[in-house]
C-alpha positions in Angstrom: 16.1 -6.5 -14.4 16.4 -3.1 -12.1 15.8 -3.7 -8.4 12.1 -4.3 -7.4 9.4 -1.5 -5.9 6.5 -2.8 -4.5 4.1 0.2 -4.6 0.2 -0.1 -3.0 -2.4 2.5 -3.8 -0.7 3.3 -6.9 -3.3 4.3 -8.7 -3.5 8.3 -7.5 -2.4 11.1 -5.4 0.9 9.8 -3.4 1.2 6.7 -4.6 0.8 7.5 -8.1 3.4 10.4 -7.7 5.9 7.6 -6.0 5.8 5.1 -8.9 6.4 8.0 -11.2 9.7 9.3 -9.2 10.7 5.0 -8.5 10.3 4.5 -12.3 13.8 6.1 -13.1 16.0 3.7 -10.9 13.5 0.6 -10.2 11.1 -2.2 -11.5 7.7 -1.5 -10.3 4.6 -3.5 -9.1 1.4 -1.7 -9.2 -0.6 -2.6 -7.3 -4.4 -0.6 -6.9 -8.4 -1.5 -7.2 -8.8 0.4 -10.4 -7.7 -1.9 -13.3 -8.5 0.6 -15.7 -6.0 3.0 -14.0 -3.8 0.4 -13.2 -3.3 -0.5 -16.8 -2.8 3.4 -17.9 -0.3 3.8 -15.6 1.3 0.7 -16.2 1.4 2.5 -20.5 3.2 5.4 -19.7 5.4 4.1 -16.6 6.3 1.4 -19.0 8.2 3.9 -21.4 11.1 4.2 -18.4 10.8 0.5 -16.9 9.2 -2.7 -16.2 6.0 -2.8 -14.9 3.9 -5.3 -13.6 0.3 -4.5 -11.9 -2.0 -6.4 -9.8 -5.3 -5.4 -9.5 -6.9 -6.5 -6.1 -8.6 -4.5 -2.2 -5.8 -4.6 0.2 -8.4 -5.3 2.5 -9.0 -8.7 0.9 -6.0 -10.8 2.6 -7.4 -14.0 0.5 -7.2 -12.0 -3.2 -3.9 -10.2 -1.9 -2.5 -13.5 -1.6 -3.8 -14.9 -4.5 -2.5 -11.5 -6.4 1.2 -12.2 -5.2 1.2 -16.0 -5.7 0.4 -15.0 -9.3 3.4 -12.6 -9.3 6.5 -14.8 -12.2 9.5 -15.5 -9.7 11.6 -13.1 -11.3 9.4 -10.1 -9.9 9.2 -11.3 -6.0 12.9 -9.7 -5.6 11.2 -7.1 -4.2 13.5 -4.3 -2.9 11.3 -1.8 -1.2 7.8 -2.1 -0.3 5.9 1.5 0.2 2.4 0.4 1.7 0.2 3.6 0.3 -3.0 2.4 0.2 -5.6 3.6 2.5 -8.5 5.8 3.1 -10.2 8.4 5.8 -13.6 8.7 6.1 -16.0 10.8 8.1 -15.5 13.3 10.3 -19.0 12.0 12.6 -18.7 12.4 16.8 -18.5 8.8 17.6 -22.0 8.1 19.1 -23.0 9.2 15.5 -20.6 7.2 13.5 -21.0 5.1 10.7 -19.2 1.8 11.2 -18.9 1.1 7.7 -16.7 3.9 7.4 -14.6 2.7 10.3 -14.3 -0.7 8.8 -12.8 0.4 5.8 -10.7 2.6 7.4 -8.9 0.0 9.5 -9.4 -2.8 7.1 -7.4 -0.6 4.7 -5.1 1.5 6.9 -4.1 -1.3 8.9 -4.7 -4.6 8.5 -4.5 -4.4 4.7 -1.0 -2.7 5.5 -0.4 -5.6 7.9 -1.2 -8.3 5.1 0.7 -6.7 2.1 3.9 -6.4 4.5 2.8 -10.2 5.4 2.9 -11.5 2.0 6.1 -9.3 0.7 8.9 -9.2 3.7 9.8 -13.6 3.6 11.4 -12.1 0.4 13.2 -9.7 2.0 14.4 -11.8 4.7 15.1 -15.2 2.4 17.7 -12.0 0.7 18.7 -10.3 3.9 17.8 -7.2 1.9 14.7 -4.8 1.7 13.3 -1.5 3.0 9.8 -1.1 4.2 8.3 2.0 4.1 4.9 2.9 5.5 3.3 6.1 5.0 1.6 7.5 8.0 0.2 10.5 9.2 0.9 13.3 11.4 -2.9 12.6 12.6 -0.7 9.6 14.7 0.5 12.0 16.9 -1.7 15.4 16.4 -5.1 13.8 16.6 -8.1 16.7 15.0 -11.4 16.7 16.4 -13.7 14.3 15.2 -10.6 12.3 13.6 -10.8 9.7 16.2 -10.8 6.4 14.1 -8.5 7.7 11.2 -6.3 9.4 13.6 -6.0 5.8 15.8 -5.5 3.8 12.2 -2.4 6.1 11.7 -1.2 5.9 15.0 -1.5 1.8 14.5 0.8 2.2 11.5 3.3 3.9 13.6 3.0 1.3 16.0 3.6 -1.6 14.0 6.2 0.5 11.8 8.2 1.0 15.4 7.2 -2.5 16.2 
């Protein structure tokens, strides 16, 4: 089997687009909320490699682990993790904020980046091989108005990326 990518949120936009440009040299796990998706994807990326998906909310550490216990031996190798998923919501002053929306932002943008990174880098270590990458956003550095909690989530990844 190819060397292993680990791919979150690859269900659309930039995640979907990475599993389609990994899908010539690597293995890929799929790994998204959207089973239907997941499992179309999975069709046609499964024409140019092996592909395995799980189907679970980053920001659910309990399924997450569940999800990569399931994962055969064979497809833990993991080579490179790309932590993708995540979401921005709102654009409210704070006083006027809706703290749903800020709860999904950093249970998704963080700490479900945190967990995923959690579960997959013993792998990588046990190996002594691996690459991590996390995708940010400039909105860590050049925070927009009303942006306050997405822009902090994004400066968090940077943080713990650095860290």
């Amino acid at each position: 089997m190819k060397k292993i990518a680990f791919i979150t949120g690859s269900t659309s936009g930039i995640g979907y687009s990475i599993s389609k440009v990994l899908a010539k040299d690597y293995a890929l796990i799929l790994c998204g909320r959207r089973e239907k998706r997941l499992n179309k994807i999975k069709d046609e990326l499964s024409k140019f490699t092996d592909v395995y998906t799980l189907c679970y909310d980053i920001r659910d550490n309990e399924s997450l682990k569940k999800s990569f216990n399931s994962l055969p031996n064979k497809w833990k190798k993991i080579y490179i993790l790309v932590n993708n998923a995540g979401n921005a919501h709102g654009m409210d002053l704070i006083h006027e904020g809706n703290v749903t929306d800020w709860d999904a932002m950093i249970d998704s943008n963080v700490k479900g980046l945190m967990y995923v990174t959690k579960a997959v880098l013993p792998f990588m270590v046990k190996k002594q091989k691996g690459q991590i990458i996390n995708l940010g956003s400039i909105a860590a550095k050049e925070v927009y108005p009303n942006g306050s909690v997405y822009c902090s989530s994004k400066a968090a990844v940077d943080s713990f990326t650095k860290g």
